[in-house]
C-alpha positions as CSV (number, residue, x, y, z in Angstrom):
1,X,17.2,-28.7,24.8
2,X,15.8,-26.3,27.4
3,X,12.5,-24.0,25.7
4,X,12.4,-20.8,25.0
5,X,11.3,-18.2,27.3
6,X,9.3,-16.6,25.5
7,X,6.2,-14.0,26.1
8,X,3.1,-15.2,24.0
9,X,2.8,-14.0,20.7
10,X,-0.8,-13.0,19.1
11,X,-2.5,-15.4,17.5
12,X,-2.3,-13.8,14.1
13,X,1.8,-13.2,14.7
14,X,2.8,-17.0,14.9
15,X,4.0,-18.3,11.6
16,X,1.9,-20.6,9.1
17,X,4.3,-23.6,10.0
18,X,3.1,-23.4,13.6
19,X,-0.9,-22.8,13.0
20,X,-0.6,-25.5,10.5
21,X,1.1,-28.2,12.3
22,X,-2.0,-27.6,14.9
23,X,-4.5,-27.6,12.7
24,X,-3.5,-30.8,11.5
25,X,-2.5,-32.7,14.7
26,X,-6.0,-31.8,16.4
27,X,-7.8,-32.7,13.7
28,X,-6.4,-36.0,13.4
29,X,-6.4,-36.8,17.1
30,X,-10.3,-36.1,16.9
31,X,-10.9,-38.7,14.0
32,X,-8.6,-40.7,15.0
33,X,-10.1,-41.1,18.7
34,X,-11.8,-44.0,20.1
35,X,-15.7,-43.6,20.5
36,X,-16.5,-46.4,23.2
37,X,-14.4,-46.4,25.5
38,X,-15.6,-42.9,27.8
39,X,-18.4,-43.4,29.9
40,X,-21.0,-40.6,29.8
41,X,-23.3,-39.1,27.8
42,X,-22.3,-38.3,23.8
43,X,-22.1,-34.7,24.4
44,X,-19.9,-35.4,27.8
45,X,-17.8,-37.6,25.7
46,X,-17.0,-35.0,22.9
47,X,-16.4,-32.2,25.2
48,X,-13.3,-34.9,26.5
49,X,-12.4,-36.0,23.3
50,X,-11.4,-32.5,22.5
51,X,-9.9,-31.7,25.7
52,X,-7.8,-34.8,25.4
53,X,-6.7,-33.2,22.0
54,X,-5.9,-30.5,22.9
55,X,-3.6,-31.4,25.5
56,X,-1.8,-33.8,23.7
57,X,-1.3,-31.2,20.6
58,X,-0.3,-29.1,22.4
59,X,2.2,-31.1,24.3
60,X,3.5,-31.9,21.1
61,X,3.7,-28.4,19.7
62,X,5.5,-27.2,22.6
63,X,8.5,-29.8,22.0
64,X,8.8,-29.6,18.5
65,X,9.0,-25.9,18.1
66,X,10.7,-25.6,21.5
67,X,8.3,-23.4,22.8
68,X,7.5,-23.1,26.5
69,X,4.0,-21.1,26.1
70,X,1.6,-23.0,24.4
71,X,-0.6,-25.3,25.9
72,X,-4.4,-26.6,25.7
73,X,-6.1,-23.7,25.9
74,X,-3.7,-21.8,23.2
75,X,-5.1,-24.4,21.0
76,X,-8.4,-23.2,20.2
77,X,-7.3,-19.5,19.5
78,X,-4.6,-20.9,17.1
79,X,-7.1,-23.2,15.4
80,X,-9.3,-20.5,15.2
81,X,-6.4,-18.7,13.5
82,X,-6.2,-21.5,11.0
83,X,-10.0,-21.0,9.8
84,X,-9.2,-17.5,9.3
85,X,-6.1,-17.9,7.2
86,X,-8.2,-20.4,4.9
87,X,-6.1,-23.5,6.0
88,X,-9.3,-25.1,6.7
89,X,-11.5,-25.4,3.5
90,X,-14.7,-27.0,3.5
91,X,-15.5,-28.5,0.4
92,X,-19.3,-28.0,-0.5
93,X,-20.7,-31.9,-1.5
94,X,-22.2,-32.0,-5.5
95,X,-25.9,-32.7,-6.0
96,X,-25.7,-35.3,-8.6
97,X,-29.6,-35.6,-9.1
98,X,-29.9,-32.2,-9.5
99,X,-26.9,-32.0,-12.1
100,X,-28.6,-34.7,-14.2
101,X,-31.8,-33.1,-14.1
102,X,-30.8,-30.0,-14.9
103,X,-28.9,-31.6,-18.2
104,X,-32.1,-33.4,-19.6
105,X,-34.2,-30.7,-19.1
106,X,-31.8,-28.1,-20.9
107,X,-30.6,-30.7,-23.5
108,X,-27.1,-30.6,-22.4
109,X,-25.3,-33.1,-22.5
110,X,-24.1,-32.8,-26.0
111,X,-23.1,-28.9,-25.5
112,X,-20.9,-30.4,-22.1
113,X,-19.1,-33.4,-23.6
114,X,-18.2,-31.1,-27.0
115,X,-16.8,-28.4,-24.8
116,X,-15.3,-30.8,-22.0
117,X,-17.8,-29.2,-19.6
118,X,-19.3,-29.1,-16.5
119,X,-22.9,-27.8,-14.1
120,X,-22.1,-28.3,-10.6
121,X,-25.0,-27.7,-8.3
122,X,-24.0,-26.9,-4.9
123,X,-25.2,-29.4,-2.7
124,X,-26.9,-27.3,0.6
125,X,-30.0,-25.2,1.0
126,X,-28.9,-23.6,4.3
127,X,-26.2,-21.1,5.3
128,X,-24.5,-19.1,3.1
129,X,-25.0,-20.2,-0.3
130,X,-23.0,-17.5,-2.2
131,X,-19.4,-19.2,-0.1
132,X,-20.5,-22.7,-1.2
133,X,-20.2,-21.9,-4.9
134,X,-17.4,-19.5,-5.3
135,X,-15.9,-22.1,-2.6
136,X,-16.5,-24.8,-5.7
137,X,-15.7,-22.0,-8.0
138,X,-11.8,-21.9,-6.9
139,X,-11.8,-26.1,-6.8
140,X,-13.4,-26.2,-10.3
141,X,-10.3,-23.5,-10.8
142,X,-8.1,-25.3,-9.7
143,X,-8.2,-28.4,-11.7
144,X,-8.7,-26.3,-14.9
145,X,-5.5,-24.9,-14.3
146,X,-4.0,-28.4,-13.7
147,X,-5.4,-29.6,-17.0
148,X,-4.4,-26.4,-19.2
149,X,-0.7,-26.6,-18.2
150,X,-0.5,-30.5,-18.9
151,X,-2.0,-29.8,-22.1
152,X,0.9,-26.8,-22.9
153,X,3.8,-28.8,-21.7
154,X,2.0,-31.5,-24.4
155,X,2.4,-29.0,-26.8
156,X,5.9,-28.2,-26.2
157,X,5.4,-25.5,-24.2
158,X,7.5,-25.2,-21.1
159,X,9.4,-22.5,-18.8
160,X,9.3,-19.3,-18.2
161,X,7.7,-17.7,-21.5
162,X,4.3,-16.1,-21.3
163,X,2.9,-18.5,-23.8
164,X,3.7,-21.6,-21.5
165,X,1.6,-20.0,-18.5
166,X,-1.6,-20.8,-17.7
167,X,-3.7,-17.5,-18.0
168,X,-6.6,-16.5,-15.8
169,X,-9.3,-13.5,-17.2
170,X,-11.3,-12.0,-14.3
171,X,-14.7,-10.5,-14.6
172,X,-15.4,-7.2,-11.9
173,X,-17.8,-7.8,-9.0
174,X,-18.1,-9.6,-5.5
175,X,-18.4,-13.4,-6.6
176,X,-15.6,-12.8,-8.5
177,X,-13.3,-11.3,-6.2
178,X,-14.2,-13.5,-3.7
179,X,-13.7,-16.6,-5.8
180,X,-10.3,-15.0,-7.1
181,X,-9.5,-14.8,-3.0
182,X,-10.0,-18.3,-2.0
183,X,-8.2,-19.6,-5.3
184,X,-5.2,-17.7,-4.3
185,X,-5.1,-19.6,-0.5
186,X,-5.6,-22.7,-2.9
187,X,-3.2,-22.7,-5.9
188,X,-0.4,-21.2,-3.1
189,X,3.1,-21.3,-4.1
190,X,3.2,-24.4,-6.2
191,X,0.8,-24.0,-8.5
192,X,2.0,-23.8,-12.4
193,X,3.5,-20.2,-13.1
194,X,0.0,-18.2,-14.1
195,X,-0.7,-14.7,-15.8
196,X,-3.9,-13.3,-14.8
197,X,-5.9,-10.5,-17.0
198,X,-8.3,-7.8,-16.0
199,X,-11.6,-8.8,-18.5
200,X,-13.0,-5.1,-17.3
201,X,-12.5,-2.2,-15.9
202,X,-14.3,-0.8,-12.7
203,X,-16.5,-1.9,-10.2
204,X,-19.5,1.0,-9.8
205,X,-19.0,4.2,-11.1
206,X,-17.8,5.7,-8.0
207,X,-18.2,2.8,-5.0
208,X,-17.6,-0.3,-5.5
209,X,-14.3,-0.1,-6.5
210,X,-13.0,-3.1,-5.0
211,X,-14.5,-4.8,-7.1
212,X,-12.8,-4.3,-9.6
213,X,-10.2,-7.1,-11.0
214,X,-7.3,-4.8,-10.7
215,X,-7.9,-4.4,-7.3
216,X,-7.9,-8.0,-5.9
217,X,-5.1,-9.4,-8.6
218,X,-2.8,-8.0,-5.0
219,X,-4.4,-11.9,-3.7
220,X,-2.1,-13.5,-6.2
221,X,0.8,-11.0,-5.8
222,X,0.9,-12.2,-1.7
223,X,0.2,-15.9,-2.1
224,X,1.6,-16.8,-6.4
225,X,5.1,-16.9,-7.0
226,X,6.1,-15.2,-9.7
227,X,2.7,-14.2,-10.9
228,X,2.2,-11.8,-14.1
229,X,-0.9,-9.3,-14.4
230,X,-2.5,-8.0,-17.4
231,X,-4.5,-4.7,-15.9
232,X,-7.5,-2.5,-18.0
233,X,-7.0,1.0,-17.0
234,X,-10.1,2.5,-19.5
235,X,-13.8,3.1,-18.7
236,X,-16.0,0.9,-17.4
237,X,-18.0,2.6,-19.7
238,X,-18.0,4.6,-22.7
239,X,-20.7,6.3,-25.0
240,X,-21.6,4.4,-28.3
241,X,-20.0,7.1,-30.9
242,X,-16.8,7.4,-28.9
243,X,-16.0,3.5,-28.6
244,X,-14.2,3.4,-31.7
245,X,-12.0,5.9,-30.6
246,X,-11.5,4.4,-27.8
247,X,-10.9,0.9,-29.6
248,X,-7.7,2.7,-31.3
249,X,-6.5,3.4,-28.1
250,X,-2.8,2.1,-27.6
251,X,-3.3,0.6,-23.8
252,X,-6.8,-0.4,-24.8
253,X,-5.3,-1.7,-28.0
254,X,-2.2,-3.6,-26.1
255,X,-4.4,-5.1,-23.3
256,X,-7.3,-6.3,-25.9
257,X,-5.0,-8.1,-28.3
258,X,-4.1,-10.2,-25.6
259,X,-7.3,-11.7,-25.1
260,X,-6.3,-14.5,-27.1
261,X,-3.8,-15.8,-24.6
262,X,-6.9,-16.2,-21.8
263,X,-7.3,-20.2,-21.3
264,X,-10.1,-19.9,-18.0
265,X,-12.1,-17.0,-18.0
266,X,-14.1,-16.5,-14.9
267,X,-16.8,-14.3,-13.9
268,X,-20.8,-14.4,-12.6
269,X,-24.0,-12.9,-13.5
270,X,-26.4,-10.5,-12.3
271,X,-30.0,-10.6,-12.3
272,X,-31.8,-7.5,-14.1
273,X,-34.1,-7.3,-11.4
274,X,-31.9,-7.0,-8.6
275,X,-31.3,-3.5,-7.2
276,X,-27.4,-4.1,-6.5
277,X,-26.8,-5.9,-9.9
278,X,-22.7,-4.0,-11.1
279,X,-24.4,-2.6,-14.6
280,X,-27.7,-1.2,-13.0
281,X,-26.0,0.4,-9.7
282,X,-23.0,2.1,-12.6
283,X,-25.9,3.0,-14.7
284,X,-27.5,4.7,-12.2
285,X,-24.4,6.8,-10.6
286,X,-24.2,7.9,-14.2
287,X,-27.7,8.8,-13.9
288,X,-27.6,10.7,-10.6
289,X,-25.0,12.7,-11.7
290,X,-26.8,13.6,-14.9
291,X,-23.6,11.9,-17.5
292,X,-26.1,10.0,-19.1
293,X,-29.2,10.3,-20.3
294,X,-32.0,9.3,-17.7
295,X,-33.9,6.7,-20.4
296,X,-30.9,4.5,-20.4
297,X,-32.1,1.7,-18.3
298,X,-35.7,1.8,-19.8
299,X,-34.2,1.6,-22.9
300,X,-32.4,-1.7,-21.8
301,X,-35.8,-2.9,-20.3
302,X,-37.4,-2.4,-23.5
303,X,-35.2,-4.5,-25.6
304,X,-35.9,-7.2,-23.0
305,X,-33.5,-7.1,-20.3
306,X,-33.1,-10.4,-18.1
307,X,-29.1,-10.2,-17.2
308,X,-25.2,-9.3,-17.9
309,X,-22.4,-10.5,-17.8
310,X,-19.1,-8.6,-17.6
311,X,-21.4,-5.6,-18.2
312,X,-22.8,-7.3,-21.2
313,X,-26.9,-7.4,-21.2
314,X,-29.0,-9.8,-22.3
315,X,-32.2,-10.8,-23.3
316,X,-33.9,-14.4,-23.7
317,X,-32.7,-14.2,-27.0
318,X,-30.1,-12.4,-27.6
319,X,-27.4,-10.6,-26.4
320,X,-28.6,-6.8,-26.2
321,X,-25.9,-3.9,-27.9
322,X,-27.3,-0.5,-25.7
323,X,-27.7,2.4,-28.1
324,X,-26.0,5.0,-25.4
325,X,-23.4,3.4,-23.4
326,X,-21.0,1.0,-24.6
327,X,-19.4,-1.9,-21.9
328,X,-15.7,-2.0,-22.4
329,X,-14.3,-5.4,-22.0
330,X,-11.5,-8.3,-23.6
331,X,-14.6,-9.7,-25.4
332,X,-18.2,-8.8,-26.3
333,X,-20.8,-11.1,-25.5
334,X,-20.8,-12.6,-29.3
335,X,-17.0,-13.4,-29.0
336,X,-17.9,-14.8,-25.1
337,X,-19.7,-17.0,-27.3
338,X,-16.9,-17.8,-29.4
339,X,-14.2,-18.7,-27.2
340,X,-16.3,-21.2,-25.2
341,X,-16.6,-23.0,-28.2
342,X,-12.5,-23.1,-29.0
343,X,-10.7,-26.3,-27.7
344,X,-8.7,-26.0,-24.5
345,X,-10.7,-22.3,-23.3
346,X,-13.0,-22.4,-20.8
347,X,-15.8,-20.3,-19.2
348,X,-16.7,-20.2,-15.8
349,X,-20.1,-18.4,-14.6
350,X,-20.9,-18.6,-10.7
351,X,-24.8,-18.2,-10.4
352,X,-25.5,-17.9,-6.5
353,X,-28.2,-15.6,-4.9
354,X,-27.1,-11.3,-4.3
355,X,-24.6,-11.6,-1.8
356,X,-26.5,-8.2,-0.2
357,X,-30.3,-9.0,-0.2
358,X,-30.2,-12.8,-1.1
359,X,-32.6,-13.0,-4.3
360,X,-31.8,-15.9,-6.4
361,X,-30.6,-15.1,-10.0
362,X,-32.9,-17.5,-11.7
363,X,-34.7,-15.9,-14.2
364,X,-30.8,-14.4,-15.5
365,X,-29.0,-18.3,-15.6
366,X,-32.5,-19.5,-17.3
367,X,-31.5,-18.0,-21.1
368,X,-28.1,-18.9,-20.8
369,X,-29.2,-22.7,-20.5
370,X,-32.0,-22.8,-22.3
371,X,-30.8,-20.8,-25.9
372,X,-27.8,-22.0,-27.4
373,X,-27.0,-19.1,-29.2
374,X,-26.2,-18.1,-25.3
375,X,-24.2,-20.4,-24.3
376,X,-21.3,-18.3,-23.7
377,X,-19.8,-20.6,-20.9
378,X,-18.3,-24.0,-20.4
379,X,-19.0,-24.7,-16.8
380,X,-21.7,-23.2,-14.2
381,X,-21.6,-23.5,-11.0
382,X,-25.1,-22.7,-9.3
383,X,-26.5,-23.2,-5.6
384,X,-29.2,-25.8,-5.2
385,X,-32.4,-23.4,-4.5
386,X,-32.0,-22.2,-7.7
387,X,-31.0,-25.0,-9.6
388,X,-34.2,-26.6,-7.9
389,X,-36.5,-23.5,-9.4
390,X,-35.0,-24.3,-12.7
391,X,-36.4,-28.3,-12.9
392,X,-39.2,-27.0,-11.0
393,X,-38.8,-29.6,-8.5
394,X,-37.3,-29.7,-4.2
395,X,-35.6,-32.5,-2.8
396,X,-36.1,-34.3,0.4
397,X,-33.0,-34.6,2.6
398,X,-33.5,-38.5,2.1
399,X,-33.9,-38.1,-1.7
400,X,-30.3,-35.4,-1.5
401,X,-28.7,-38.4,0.4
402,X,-29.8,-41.2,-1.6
403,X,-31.7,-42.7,1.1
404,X,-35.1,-43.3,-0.7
């Protein structure tokens, strides 16, 4: 068969069958090649490795797809391609020490093995930390979602009703949406049929919008067949004496009694101390525009402010129920509380350091291990720095790799 003459497509115009079929062929040429047979210094010898790859990929390519343009050095722009459609995921190592360290000193283990649960620390120091864990975020997702629908179809539970699906809650912020991102380039087109639900409203009061779950559920409308969405179109916000108005809302009132359906609920934390924490940068646009009054962070402070989640503050004992403003979520911190204890629901909370300024989050993930009435989740997921400030101990590399 004589190739097409063709003129060369962009990169990010040739189909995922194509960018796929190199990714993998390279790859496997480069593992697959022999080490001792090239004369020349290691660095020499890698640079011809790869060359060698490429050629023969690309020689290959070019048959198979019938195409008369692509040769070695199209390679690298199509692989390059590849990393950024997410075909290429790199799958952060565990630190196992640091796990069972982090268990003994909390008194976990009972709370984990009642509530089939799970701390993974991320294992790496270097880089950027905040990937790694919403990178293990989506696996940790993954498998979840595995394990729910088993457990349905167990229970009788099969085709295309609601009830049979697995459902997904999503908290608002940049962890999240970025975890909700890579999980839809993960669970693709044959994942079991899901329903996802908006667990709040908006991002900041008037930036950050994008962060709010209704905005990035269009990841799983792309890459999830036949997805279903469950969207909060109400306040982020509302003032104590009119929440139970607002609770007698009909949309409100439609979206909340679906909570019960959630199975995985995921979302991350915020750090009172941090300047770009989601509830201190809405409080303050409230603030600066004079719709609140200005006392309403002190006020927080005062009752001993260390963290939220979903909106929701919190102390080091408690959760804390502002006397102005009112968080509108599926659940309040109390019922958080309650469904991580149910059979068969799960919690996810991603602690990695501000993904603007980089301060660790470890003072805000401290309560939530250490006071059981706070245990409001089911699995964490935290980067090693800060699981390291926890235990108050650093690793060597030699200790992280078991050498010593």
């Amino acid at each position: 068969m004589e190739k097409k003459k063709q003129s060369r497509l962009p990169v990010d115009q040739e189909s995922d069958d194509l960018i796929f079929a190199v990714c993998e062929r390279f790859f496997k040429r480069i593992v697959s090649a022999p080490k001792d047979n090239v004369s020349g210094k290691k660095g020499d010898r890698g640079r011809r490795d790869r060359a060698i790859g490429a050629a023969a990929v690309a020689e290959e390519i070019s048959k198979e797809f019938n195409r008369d343009d692509i040769n070695r050095e199209r390679i690298y722009p199509l692989l390059w391609e590849a990393i950024n459609r997410e075909f290429l995921v790199m799958n952060v190592p565990a630190h196992v020490k640091l796990q069972d360290k982090l268990i003994k000193k909390f008194k976990l283990r009972d709370y984990l093995d009642q509530n089939n649960g799970e701390i993974i620390v991320t294992n790496s120091s270097v880089g950027n930390l905040t990937e790694h864990v919403n990178s293990k975020a989506a696996d940790v997702i993954i498998s979840l979602i595995d394990l729910v629908s088993k457990e349905k179809k167990n229970q009788g539970l099969s085709g295309d009703s609601d009830a049979a699906r697995v459902h997904l809650g999503f908290g608002a912020g940049s962890a999240a949406e970025k975890v909700a991102k890579k999980l839809s380039v993960r669970a693709g087109s044959n994942s079991p049929k899901l329903m996802f639900h908006a667990l709040t409203s908006g991002g900041q009061y008037l930036e950050g919008q994008q962060k709010a779950p209704t905005t990035y559920f269009s990841f799983f409308d792309e890459e999830v067949h036949d997805a279903k969405f469950v969207g909060m179109f109400t306040p982020t916000a509302v003032l104590k004496e009119e929440f139970e108005t607002l609770k007698h809302n009909p949309s409100y009132q439609f979206v909340r009694n679906l909570r019960h359906d959630v199975d995985i609920l995921v979302t991350s934390l915020a750090w009172a101390e941090d300047k770009h924490g989601l509830l201190k940068k809405y409080y303050e646009d409230l603030i600066k525009y004079n719709l609140v009054r200005e006392n309403v962070l002190e006020d927080l402070k005062k009752e001993g402010w260390v963290g939220d989640v979903m909106f929701l503050p919190y102390s080091t004992e408690k959760a804390i129920e502002s006397q102005i403003l009112r968080p509108v979520t599926l659940f309040n911190f109390n019922e958080l509380c309650e469904f991580s204890k149910q059979p068969g629901k799960y919690v996810i909370i991603t602690c990695s350091p501000c993904n603007d300024c980089n301060q660790r989050k470890t003072e805000a993930i401290r309560p939530l291990l250490e006071n059981p009435n706070l245990r409001m989740w089911t699995h964490l997921i935290i980067d090693r720095p800060t699981a390291e400030d926890l235990v108050g101990e650093s690793f060597s590399e030699d200790e992280v790799s078991g050498n010593i």
